[in-house]
GURODO-587032 format. One record per atom (N, C-alpha, C): x, y, z; residue number from 1; atom name. Coordinates in pm, whole numbers, padded with zeros to 5 digits. Each point is the difference from the previous one (the first is absolute). Layout:
// GURODO-587032
       u       v       w  resi  name
       X       Y       Z   NUM    CA
...
***
This chain:
// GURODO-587032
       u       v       w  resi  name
   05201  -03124  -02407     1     N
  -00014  -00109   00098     1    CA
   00036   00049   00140     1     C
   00116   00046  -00017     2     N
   00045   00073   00149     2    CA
  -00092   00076   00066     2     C
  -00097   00117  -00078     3     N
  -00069   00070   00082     3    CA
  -00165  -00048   00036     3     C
   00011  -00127  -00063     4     N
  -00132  -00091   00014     4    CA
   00010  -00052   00126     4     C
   00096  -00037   00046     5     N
   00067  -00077   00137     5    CA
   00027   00098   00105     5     C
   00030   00135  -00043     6     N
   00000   00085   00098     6    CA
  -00149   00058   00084     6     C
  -00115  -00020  -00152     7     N
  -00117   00082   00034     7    CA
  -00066  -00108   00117     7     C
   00063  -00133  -00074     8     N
  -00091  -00112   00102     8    CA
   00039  -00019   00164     8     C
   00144   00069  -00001     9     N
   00023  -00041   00149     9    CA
  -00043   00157   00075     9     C
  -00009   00099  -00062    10     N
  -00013   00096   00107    10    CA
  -00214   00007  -00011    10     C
  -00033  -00096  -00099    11     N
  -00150  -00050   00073    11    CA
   00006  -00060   00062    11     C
   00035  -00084   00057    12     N
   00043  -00104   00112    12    CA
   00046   00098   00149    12     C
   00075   00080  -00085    13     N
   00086   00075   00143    13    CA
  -00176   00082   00088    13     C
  -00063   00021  -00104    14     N
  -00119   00154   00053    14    CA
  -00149  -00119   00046    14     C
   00047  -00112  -00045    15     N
  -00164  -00111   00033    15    CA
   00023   00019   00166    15     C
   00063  -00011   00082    16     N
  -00022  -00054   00108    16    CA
  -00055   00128   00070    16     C
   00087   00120  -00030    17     N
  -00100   00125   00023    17    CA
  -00131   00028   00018    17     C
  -00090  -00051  -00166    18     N
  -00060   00044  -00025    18    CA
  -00113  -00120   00089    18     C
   00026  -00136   00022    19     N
  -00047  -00057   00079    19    CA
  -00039   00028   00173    19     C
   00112   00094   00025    20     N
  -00009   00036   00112    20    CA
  -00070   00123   00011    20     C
  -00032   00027  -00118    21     N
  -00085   00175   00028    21    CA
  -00165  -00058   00053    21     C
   00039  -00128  -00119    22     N
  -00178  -00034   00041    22    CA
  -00018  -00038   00094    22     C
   00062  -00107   00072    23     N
  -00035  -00036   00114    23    CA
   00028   00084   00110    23     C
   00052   00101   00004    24     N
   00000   00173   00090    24    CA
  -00187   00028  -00060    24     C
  -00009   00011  -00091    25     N
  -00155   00063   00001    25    CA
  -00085  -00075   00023    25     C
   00002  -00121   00011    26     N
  -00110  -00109   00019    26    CA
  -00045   00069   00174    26     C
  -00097  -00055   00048    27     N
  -00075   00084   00121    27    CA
  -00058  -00146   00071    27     C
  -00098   00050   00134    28     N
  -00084  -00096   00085    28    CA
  -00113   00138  -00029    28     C
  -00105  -00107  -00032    29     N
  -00111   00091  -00002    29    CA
  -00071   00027   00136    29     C
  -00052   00138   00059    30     N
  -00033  -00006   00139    30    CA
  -00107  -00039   00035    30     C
  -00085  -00044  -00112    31     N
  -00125  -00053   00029    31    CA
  -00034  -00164   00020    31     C
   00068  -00073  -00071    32     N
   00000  -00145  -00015    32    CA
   00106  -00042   00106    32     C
   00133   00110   00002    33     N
   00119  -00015  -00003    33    CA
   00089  -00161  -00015    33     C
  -00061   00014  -00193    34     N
   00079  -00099  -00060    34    CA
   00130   00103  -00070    34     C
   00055  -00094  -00026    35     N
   00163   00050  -00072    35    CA
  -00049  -00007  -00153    35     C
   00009   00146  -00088    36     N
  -00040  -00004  -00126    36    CA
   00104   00061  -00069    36     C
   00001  -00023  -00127    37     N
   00075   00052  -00091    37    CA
  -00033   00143  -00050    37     C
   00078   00073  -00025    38     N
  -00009   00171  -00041    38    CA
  -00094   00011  -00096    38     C
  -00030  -00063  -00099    39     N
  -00108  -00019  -00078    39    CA
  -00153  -00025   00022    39     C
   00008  -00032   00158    40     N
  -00149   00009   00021    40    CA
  -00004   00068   00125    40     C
   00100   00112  -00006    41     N
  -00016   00141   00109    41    CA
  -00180   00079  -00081    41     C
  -00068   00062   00097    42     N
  -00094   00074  -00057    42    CA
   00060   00152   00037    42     C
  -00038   00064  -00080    43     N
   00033   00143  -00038    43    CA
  -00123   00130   00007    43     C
  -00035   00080   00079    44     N
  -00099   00084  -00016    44    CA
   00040   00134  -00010    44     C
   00034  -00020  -00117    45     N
   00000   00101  -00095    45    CA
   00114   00118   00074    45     C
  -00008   00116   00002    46     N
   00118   00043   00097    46    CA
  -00028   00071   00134    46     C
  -00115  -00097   00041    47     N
  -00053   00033   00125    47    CA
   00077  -00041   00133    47     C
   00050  -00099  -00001    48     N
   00038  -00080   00084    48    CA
   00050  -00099  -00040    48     C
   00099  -00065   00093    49     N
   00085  -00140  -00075    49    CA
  -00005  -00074   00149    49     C
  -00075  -00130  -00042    50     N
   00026  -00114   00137    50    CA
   00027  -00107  -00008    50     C
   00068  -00120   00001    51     N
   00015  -00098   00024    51    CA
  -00067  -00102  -00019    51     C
  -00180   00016  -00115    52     N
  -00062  -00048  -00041    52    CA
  -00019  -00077  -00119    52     C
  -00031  -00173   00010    53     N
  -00003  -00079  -00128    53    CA
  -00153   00032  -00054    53     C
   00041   00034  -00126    54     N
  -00142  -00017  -00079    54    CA
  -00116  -00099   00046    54     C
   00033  -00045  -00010    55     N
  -00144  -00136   00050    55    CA
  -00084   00076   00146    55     C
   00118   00027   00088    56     N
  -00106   00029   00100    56    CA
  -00064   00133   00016    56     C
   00076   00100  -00118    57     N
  -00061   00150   00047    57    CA
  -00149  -00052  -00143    57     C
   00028  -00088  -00088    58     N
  -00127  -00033  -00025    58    CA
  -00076  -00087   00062    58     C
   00001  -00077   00083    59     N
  -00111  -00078   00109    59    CA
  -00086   00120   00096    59     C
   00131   00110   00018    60     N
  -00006   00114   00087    60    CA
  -00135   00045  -00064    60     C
   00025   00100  -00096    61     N
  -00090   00065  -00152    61    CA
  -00141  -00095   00047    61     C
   00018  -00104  -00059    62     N
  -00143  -00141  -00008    62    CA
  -00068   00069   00126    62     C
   00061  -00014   00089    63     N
  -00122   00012   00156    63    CA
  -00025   00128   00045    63     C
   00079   00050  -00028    64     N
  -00010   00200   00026    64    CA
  -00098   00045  -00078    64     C
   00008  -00001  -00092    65     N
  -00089   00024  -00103    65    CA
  -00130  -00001   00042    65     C
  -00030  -00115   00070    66     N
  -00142  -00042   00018    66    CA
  -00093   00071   00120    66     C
   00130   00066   00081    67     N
  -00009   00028   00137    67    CA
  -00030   00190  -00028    67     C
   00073   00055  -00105    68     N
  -00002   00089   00012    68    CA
  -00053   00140  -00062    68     C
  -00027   00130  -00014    69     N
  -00076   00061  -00116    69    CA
   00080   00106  -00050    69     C
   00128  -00044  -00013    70     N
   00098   00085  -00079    70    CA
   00131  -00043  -00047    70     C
   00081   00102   00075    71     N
   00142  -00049   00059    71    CA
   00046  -00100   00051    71     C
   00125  -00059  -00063    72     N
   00007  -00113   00067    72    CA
   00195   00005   00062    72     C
   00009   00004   00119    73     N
   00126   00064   00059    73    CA
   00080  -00167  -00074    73     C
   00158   00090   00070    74     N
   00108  -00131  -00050    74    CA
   00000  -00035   00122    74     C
  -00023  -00136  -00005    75     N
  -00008  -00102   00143    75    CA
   00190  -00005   00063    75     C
   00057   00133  -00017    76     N
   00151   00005   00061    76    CA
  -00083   00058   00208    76     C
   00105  -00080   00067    77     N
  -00024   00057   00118    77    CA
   00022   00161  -00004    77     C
  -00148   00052   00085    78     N
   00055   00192  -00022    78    CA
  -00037   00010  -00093    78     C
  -00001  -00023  -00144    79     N
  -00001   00054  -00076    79    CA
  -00138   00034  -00071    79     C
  -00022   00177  -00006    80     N
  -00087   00006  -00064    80    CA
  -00022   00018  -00129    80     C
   00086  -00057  -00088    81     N
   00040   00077  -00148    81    CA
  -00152  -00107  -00057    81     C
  -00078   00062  -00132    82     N
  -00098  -00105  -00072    82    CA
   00051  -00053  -00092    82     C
  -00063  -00128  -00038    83     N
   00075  -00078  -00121    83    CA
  -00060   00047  -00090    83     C
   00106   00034  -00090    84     N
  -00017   00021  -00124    84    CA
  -00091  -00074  -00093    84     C
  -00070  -00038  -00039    85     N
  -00118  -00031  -00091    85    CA
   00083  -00056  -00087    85     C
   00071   00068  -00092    86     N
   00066   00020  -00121    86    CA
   00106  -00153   00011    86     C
   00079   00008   00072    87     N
   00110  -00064   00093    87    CA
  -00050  -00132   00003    87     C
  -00138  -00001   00079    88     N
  -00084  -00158   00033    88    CA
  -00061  -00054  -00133    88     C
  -00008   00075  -00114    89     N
  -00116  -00063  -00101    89    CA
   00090  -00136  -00047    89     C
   00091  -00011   00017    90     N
   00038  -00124  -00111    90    CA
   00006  -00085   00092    90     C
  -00045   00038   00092    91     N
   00033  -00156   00166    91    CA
  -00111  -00061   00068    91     C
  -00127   00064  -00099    92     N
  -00130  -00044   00084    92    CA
  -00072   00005  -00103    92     C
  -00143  -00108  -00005    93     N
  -00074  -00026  -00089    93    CA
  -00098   00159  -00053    93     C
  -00003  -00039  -00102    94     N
  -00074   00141  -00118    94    CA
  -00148   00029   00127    94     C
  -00087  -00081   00027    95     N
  -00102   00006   00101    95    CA
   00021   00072   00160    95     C
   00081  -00021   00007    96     N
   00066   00052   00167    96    CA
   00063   00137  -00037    96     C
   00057   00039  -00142    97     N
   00067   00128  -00013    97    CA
  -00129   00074  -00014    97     C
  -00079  -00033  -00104    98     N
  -00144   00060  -00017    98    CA
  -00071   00049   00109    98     C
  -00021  -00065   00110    99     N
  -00045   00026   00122    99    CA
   00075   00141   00079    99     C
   00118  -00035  -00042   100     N
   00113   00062   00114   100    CA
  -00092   00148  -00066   100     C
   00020   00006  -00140   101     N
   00004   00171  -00055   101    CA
  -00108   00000   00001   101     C
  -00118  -00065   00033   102     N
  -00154   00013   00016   102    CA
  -00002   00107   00173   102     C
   00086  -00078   00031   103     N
  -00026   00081   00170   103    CA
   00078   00106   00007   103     C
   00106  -00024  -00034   104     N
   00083   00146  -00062   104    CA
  -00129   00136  -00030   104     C
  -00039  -00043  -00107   105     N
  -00051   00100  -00078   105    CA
  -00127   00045   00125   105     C
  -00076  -00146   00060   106     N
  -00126   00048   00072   106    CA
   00056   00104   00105   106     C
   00125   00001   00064   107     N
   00054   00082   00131   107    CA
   00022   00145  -00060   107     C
   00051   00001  -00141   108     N
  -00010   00124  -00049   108    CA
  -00107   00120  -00046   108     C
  -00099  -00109  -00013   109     N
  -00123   00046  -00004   109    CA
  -00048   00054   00121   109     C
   00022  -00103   00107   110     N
  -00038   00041   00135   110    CA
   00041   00111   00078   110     C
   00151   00041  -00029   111     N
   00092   00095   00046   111    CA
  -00002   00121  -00041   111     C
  -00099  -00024  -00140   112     N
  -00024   00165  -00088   112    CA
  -00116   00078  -00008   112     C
  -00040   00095   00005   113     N
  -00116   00046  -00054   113    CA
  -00047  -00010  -00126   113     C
  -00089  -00073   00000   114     N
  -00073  -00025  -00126   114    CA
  -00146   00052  -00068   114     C
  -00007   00001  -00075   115     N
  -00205   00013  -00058   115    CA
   00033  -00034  -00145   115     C
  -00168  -00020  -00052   116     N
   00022  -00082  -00121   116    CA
  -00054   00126  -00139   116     C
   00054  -00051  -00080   117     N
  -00035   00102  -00100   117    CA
  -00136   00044   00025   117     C
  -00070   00124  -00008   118     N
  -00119   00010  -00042   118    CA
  -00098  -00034  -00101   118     C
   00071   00000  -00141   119     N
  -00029  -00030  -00096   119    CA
  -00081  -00108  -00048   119     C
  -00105  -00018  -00063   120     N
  -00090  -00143   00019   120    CA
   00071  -00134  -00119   120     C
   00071   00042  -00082   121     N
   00056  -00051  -00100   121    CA
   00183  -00078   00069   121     C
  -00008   00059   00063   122     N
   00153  -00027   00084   122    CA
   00043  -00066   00121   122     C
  -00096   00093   00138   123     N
   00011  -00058   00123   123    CA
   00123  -00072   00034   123     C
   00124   00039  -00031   124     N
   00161  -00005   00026   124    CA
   00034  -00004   00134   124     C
   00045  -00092   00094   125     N
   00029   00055   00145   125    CA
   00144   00103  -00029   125     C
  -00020   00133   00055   126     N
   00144   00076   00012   126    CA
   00058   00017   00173   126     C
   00130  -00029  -00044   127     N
   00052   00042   00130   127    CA
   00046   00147   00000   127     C
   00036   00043   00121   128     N
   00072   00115   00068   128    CA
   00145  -00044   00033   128     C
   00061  -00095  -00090   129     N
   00109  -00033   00054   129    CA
   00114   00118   00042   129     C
  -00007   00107  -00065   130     N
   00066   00125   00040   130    CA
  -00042   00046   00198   130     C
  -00093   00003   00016   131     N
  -00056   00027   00133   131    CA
  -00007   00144   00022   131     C
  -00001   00072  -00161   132     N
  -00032   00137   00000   132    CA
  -00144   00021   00023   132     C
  -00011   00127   00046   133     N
  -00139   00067  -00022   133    CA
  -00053   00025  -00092   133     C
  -00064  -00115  -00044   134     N
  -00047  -00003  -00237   134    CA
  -00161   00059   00066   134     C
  -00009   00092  -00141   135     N
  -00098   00031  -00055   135    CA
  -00047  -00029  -00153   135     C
   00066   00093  -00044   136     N
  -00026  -00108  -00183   136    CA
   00092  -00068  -00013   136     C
  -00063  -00144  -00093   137     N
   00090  -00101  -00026   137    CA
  -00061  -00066  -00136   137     C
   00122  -00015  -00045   138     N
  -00072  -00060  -00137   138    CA
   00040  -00174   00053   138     C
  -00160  -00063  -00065   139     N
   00061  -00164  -00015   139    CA
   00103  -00050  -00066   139     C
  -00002  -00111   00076   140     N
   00158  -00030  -00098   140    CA
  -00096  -00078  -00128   140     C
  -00124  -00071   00074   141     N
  -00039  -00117  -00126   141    CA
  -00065   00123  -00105   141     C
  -00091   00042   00043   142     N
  -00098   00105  -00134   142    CA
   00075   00103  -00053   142     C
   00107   00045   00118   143     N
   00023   00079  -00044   143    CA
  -00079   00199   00037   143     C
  -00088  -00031   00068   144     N
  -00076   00080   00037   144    CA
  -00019   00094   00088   144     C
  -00016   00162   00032   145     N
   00030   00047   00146   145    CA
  -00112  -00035   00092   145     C
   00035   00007   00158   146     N
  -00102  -00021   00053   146    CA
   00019   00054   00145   146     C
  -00051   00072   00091   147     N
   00028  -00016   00121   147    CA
   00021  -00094   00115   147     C
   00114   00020   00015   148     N
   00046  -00106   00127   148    CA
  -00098   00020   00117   148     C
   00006   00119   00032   149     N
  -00052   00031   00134   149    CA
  -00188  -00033  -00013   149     C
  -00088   00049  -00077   150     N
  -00122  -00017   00023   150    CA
  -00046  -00105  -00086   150     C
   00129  -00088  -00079   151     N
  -00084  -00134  -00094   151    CA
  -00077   00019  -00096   151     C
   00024   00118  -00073   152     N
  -00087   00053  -00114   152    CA
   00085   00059  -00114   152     C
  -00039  -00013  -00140   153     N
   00049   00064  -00110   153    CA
   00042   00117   00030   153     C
   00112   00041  -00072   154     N
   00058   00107   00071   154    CA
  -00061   00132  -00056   154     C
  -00038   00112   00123   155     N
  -00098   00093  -00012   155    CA
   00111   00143  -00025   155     C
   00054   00003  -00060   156     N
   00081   00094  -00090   156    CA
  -00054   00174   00066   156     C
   00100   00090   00063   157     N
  -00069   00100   00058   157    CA
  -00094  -00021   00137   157     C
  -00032  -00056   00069   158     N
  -00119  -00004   00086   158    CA
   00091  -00103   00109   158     C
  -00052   00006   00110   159     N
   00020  -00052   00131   159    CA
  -00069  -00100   00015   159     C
   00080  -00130   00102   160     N
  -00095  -00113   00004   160    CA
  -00135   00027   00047   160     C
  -00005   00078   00068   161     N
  -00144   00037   00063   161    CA
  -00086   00055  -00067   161     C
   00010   00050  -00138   162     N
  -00051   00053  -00105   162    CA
  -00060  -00067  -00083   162     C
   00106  -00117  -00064   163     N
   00018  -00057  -00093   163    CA
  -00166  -00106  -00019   163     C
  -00055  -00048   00084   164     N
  -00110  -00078   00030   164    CA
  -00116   00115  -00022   164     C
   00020   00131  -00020   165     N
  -00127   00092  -00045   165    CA
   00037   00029  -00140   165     C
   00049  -00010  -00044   166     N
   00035   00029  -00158   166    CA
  -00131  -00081  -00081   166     C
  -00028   00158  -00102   167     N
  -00144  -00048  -00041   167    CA
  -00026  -00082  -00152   167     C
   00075   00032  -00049   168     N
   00058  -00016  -00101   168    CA
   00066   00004  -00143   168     C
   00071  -00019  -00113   169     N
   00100   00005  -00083   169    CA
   00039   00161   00074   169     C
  -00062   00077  -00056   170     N
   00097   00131   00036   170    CA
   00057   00025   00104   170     C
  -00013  -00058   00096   171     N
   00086   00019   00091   171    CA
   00089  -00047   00055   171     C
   00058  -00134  -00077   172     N
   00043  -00068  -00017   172    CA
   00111   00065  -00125   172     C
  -00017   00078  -00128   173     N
   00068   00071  -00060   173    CA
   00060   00116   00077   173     C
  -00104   00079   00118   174     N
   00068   00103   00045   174    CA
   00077  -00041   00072   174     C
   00041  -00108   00092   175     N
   00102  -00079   00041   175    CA
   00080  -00021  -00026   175     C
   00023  -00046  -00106   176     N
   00123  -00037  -00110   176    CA
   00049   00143  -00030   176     C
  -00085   00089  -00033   177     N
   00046   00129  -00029   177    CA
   00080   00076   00088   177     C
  -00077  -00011   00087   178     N
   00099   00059   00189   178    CA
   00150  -00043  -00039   178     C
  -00023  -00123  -00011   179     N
   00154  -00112   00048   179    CA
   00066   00077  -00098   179     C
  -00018  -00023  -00099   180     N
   00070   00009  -00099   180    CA
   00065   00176  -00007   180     C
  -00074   00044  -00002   181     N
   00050   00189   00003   181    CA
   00068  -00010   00169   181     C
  -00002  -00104   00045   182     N
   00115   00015   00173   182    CA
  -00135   00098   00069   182     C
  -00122   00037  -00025   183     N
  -00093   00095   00118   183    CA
   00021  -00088   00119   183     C
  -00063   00125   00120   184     N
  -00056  -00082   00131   184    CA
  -00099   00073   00059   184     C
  -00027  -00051   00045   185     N
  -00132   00009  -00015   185    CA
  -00039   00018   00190   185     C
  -00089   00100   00041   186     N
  -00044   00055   00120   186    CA
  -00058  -00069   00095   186     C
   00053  -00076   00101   187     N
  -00055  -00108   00098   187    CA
  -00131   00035   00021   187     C
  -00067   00130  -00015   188     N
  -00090   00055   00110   188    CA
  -00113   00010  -00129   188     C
   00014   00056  -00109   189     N
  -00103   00039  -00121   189    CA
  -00014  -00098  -00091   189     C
   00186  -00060  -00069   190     N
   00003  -00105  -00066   190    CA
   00062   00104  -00153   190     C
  -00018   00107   00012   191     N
   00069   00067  -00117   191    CA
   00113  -00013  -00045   191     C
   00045   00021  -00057   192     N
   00101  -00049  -00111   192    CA
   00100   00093  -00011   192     C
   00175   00024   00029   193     N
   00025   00095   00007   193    CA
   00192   00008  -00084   193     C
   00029   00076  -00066   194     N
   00118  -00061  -00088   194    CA
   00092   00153   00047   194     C
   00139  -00094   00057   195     N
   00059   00118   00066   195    CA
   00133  -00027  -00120   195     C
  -00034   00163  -00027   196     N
   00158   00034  -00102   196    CA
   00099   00018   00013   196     C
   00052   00092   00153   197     N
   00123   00004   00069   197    CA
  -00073   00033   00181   197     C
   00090   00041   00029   198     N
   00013   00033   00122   198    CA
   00010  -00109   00133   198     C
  -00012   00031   00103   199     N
  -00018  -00099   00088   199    CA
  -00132  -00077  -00009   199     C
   00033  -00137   00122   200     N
  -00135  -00111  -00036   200    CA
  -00100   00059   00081   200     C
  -00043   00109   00041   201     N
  -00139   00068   00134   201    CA
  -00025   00058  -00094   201     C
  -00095  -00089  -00060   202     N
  -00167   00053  -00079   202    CA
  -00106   00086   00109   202     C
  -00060   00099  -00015   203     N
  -00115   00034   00057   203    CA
  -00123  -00003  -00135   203     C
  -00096  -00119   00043   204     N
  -00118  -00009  -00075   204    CA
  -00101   00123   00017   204     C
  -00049  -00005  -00126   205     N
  -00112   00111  -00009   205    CA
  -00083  -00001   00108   205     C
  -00054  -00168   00059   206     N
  -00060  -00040   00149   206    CA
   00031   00086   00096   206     C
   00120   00044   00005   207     N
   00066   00067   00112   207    CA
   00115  -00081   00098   207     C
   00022  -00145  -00059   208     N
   00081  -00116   00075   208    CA
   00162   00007  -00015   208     C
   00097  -00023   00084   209     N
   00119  -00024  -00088   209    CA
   00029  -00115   00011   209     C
   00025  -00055  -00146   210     N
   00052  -00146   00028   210    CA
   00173  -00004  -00130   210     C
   00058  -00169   00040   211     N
   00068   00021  -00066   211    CA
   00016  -00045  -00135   211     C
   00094   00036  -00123   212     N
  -00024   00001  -00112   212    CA
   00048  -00156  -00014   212     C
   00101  -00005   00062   213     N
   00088  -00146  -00022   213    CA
  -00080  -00121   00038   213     C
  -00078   00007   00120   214     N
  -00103  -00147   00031   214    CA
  -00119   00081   00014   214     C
  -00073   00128   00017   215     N
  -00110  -00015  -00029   215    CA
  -00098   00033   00141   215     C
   00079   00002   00081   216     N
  -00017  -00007   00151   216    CA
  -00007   00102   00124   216     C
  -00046   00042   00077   217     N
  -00010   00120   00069   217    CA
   00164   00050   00001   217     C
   00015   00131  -00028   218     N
   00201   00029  -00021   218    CA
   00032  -00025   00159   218     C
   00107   00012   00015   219     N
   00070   00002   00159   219    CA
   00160   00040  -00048   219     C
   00070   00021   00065   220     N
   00127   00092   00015   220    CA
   00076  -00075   00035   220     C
   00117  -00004  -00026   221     N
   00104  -00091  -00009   221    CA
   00057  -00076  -00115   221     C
   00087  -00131   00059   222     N
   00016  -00077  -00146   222    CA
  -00091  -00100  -00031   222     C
   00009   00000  -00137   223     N
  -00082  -00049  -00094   223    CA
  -00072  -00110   00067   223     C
  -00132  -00001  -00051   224     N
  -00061  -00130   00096   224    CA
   00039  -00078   00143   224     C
   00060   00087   00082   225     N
   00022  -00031   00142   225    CA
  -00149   00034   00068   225     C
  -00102   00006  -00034   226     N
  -00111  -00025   00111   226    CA
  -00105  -00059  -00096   226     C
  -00054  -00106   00015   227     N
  -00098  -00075  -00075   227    CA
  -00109   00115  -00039   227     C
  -00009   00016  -00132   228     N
  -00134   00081  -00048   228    CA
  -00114  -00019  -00033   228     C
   00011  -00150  -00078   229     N
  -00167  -00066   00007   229    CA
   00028  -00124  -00089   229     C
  -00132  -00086   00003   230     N
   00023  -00155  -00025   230    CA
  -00056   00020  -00099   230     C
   00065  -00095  -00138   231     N
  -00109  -00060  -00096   231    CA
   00051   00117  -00106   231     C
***
């Protein structure tokens, strides 16, 4: 009994505390600037923290949305941090989030280099989201290689500038064959050439020197410091 009476008064002793924590976190929202309770603070994610009630950074969301083809900033003065997507989904209707990642996605599209599969069975849009210099790429949907750069099945051994004279199956095998044994093959003749050791300054039977590593007139220095040839 005694320690039943003890537990109850030192809850009593810690209530008024714990009353006062909340009303320390309760806020004025800066947008309405009504007086809200801590429970309807909005939160974006750990981008930024402002002084915002749910309701209005979703009224916010509702009209931005409509206005804009991506990003959508946190309406804090100054501030350029973006709202989190993730953060807003449970505060705005399923239709207005849909939209949001519709324009999302269209700006990403817009911002990247793209082309569409070659393939007639597939036609996949791929991005360059890397913003490397792609040449072969396999699809993600088929699965398939293909050249980035000239929009064609990928021509295994041969240069984009080549690749559109290829006569056909066999040379298309001797392609694959190049790649595969690592040859390279003579900017100037097109011969085929498999280096076992030594340095990369091939001299072709042509009489040309090019290099073993890209294929390209040689030059002196480090490695690919002067552009050797496209494609």
């Amino acid at each position: 009994m005694g320690n039943t009476m003890r537990k109850s008064v030192k809850t009593r002793v810690e209530e008024p505390g714990l009353l006062q924590q909340e009303e320390d976190s309760n806020f004025t929202c800066e947008i309405c600037t009504e007086p809200m309770l801590a429970i309807s603070k909005f939160k974006n994610g750990s981008l930024c923290q402002h002084p915002f009630c749910l309701d209005c950074v979703a009224k916010y969301i509702e009209v931005t949305v409509e206005e804009t083809t991506g990003c959508i900033e946190c309406p804090g003065l100054n501030c350029r941090q973006p709202l989190d997507p993730i953060s807003c989904r449970h505060i705005i209707s399923k239709p207005i989030f849909e939209k949001w990642c519709d324009h999302l996605c269209d700006s990403t599209v817009l911002g990247s280099e793209s082309c569409y599969c070659p393939y007639r069975d597939c036609s996949a849009l791929v991005l360059n989201e890397c913003r490397d210099n792609l040449k072969k790429i396999k699809c993600p949907n088929c699965k398939k290689n293909f050249c980035f750069l000239c929009k064609i099945p990928w021509h295994a051994g041969y240069r984009c500038n080549e690749s559109r004279h290829l006569r056909d199956r066999n040379d298309i095998l001797a392609g694959e064959l190049i790649e595969e044994k690592k040859w390279t093959r003579c900017y100037n003749c097109g011969h085929s050439v498999e280096r076992v050791s030594g340095c990369r300054d091939i001299k072709c039977k042509c009489g040309v020197q090019f290099c073993h590593q890209c294929g390209g007139p040689f030059h002196f220095g480090p490695l690919h410091s002067v552009p050797s040839r496209k494609g």
